[in-house]
Structure formats: structure tokens, C-alpha cells
LUMZA-36120 format. One line per 10 residues: for each residue x, y, z of C-alpha. Coordinates in pm, whole numbers, plus 50000, padded with zeros to 5 digits. Layout:
<sites>
X,Y,Z | ...
</sites>
This chain:
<sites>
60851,77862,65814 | 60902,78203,65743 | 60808,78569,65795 | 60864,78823,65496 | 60555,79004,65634 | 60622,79457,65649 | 60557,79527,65936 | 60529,79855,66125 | 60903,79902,66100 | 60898,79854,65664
60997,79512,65538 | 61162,79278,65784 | 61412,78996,65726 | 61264,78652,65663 | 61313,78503,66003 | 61278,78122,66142 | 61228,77976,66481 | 61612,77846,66509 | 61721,78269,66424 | 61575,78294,66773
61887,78126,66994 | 62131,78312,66752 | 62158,78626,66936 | 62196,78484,67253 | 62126,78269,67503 | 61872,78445,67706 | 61491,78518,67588 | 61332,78807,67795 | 60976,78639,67906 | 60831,79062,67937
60505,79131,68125 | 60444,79509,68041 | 60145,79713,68253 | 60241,80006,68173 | 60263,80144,67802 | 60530,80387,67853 | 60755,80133,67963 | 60783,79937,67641 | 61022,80139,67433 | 61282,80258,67672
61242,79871,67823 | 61378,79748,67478 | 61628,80004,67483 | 61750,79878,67806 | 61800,79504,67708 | 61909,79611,67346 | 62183,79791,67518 | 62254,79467,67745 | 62319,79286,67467 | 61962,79102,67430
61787,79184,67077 | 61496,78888,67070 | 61215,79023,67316 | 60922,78828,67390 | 60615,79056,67504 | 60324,78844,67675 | 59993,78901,67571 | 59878,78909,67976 | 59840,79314,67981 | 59579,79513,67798
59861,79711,67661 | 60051,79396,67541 | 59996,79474,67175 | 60045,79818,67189 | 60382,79802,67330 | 60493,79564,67072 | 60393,79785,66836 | 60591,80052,67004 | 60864,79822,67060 | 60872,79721,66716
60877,80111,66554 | 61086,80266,66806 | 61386,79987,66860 | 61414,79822,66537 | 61766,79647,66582 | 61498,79406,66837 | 61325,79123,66750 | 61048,79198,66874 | 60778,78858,66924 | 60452,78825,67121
60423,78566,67370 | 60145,78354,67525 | 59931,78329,67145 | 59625,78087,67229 | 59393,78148,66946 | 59388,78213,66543 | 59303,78580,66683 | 59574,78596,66870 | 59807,78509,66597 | 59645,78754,66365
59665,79039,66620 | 60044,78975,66679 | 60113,79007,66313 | 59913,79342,66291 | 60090,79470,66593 | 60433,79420,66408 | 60501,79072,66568 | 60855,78874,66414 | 60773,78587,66616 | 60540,78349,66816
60562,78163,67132 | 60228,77946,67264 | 60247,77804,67610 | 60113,77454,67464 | 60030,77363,67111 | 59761,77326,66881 | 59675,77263,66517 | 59483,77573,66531 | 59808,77806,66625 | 60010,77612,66417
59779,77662,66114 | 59742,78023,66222 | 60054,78112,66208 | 60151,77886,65878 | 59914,78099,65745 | 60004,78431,65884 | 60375,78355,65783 | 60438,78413,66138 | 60719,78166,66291 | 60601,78022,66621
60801,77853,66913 | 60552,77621,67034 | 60495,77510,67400 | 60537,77137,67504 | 60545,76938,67867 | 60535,76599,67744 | 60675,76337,67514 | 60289,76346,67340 | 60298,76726,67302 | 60627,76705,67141
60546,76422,66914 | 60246,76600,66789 | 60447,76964,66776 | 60692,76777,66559 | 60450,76614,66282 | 60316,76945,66227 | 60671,77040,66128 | 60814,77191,66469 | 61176,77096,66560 | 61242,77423,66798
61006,77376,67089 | 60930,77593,67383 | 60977,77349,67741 | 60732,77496,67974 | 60679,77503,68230 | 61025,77419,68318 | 61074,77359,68645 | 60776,77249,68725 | 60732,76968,68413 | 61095,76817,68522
61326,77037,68447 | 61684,76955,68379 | 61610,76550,68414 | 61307,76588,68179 | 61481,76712,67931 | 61778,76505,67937 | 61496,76245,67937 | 61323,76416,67605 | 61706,76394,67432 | 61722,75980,67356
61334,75970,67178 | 61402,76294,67026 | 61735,76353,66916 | 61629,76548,66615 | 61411,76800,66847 | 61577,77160,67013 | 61414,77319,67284 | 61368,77664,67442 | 61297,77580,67821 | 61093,77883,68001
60950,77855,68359 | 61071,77918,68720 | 61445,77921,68535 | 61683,78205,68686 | 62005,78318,68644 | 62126,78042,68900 | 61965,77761,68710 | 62029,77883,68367 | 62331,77735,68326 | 62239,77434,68374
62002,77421,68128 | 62187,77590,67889 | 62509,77316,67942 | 62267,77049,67806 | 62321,76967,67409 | 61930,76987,67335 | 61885,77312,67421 | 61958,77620,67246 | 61796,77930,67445 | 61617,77968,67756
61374,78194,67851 | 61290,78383,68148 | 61169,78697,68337 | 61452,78776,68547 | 61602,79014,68318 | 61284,79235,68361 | 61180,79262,68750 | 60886,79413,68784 | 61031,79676,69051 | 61264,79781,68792
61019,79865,68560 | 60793,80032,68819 | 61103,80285,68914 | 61209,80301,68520 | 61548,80157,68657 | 61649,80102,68307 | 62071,80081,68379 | 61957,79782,68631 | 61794,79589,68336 | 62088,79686,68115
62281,79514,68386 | 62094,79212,68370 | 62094,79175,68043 | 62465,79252,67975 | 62487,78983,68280 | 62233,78729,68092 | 62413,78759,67769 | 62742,78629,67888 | 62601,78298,68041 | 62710,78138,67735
</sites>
């Protein structure tokens, strides 16, 4: 699956789910409130070392900032997070979206974002969810929630049924527990919000989040 979509930023680069753990082995999991946070918030983690930035779509200014995001910092890949509908998808895309991430998985996102050319790391919990993820094509799965679906034993669990399968875990993981996920051979990338506290943001400490990022980046 790929996107050759233009987006607000001109043409992009066709782009599939595996690019994702290429540029590192952290994924931001970003919560913005607060619009004017987005762009110098990409800045920040750009600057760390970060480039692939997933925005949540838990804010009413969600879209918006990828939007921002996407126009003002275009050396990020900028994706939108938590996509539960076709609408959500299609909203994404418009708001300059590269990427996808779903905290389960449907046919309906998949087919949504097939459609939309959109490439979508897909949320799975269970040996079901990831045997339906893969027939619909899906080899580069989002583990979430983490922690709380097994963690490091689940997915050394998930590795002898599904060799074949790569996975992005994302879910009470910090910078503590990240190596240990990331030391497993099924996993590529992990995600997680450490890398944007939300007291940073509030006091626009962006050197801090520079910090963590620069710190995040050299995990692996």
C-alpha cells in the first residue's frame, strides 16, 4: 500500500507502513490541545532526531495541527493517529495525513484507507486480531495496548504463529521499558508519549522535548 497523494506540502513520496521504523526507533504517540503548539512541537522532535509524528485525533484541534504540522515542518512525517471510521480516514488525508494508525482493526479502515491510498498501521491485542489484520494484507501491526495486553511475553508469544508479522507496540511503554521491547526480533518501532509530556507543552519547553527526543532516538 501506498500514498502518492499531494498533500498540503505539494507531492509527497510514496510511503509504506514498514518506511515508518526507518527513521528510528521511537514513534511520538502526540495529544495536542492547543493549536499553537503543533508546529514548533514538530520542530522540537525534528531537531531530536524524530521525523515520523503521530498526531491523535483526541483534540478538536487534532486535524488542524496536522495540517500545520504537515506545511510548516515538511522534513516530518507527519500521520494521524487513533482513525476509527471511513470519515476519519478521509479527514486525515485532507488534513495532509502520510500515514494511519487505528487502535484496533476493521475492514472498514482497512478499505478506507486502501482506498484513500493512505498507509495504515493497524491496532491488534490478540492472535484473532492479527490473523484477520494479516488476510487483509497487513504485516506491520500496531500492539496496543502494550502493557496492558501482555507486553513483552505476549509478543514473544505472537513471534512462533506469526513469524512473518512485525509489530509497532504502543501503550504504557517508557523510556525504561523501551528497550526491552525494542531488543525483541519482531518488533521494529515502538510508540509512545513520553517524548511529549504534557507539562512541556503547556510551558512551550521545546529544548526539553528536543532532549527527549535526541534521548529516544539513540535507544537503538
Amino acid at each position: 500500500m501506498t500514498n502518492t497523494r499531494s498533500s498540503t506540502t505539494g507531492t509527497t513520496a510514496p510511503l509504506v507502513p514498514a518506511d515508518l521504523a526507518r527513521h528510528g526507533p521511537v514513534i511520538p504517540v502526540i495529544v495536542v490541545d492547543q493549536l499553537d503548539h503543533a508546529v514548533p512541537l514538530a520542530r522540537a522532535l525534528v531537531a531530536g532526531g524524530v521525523k515520523v509524528l503521530e498526531v491523535t485525533l483526541r483534540t478538536p484541534v487534532a486535524l488542524a495541527a496536522i495540517e500545520a504540522m504537515a506545511r510548516a515542518v515538511p522534513e516530518a512525517i507527519v500521520g494521524a493517529g487513533t482513525l476509527r471510521t471511513a470519515a476519519d480516514v478521509r479527514a486525515a488525508c485532507d488534513a495532509g495525513a502520510r500515514f494511519g494508525v487505528s487502535p484496533g482493526y476493521t475492514r472498514e479502515i482497512g478499505a478506507a484507507c486502501r482506498a484513500a491510498g493512505l498507509p495504515l498501521l493497524p491496532g491488534v491485542a490478540t492472535a484473532g486480531e492479527v490473523m484477520a489484520a494479516s488476510a487483509d494484507g497487513h504485516d506491520f501491526l500496531k500492539f496496543f495496548p502494550a502493557s496492558a495486553a501482555g507486553g513483552v511475553p505476549m509478543l514473544k508469544a505472537l513471534a512462533g504463529p506469526f513469524a512473518d508479522v512485525a509489530f509497532c507496540p504502543t501503550g504504557g511503554i517508557s523510556v525504561e521499558t523501551a528497550p526491552q521491547y525494542l531488543a525483541l526480533p519482531n518488533v521494529r518501532v515502538v510508540g509512545g508519549s513520553w517524548l511529549t509530556p504534557a507539562d512541556a507543552l503547556r510551558a512551550g519547553d521545546w529544548s526539553r522535548i528536543t532532549q527527549l527526543a535526541r534521548a529516544a532516538s539513540a535507544l537503538r
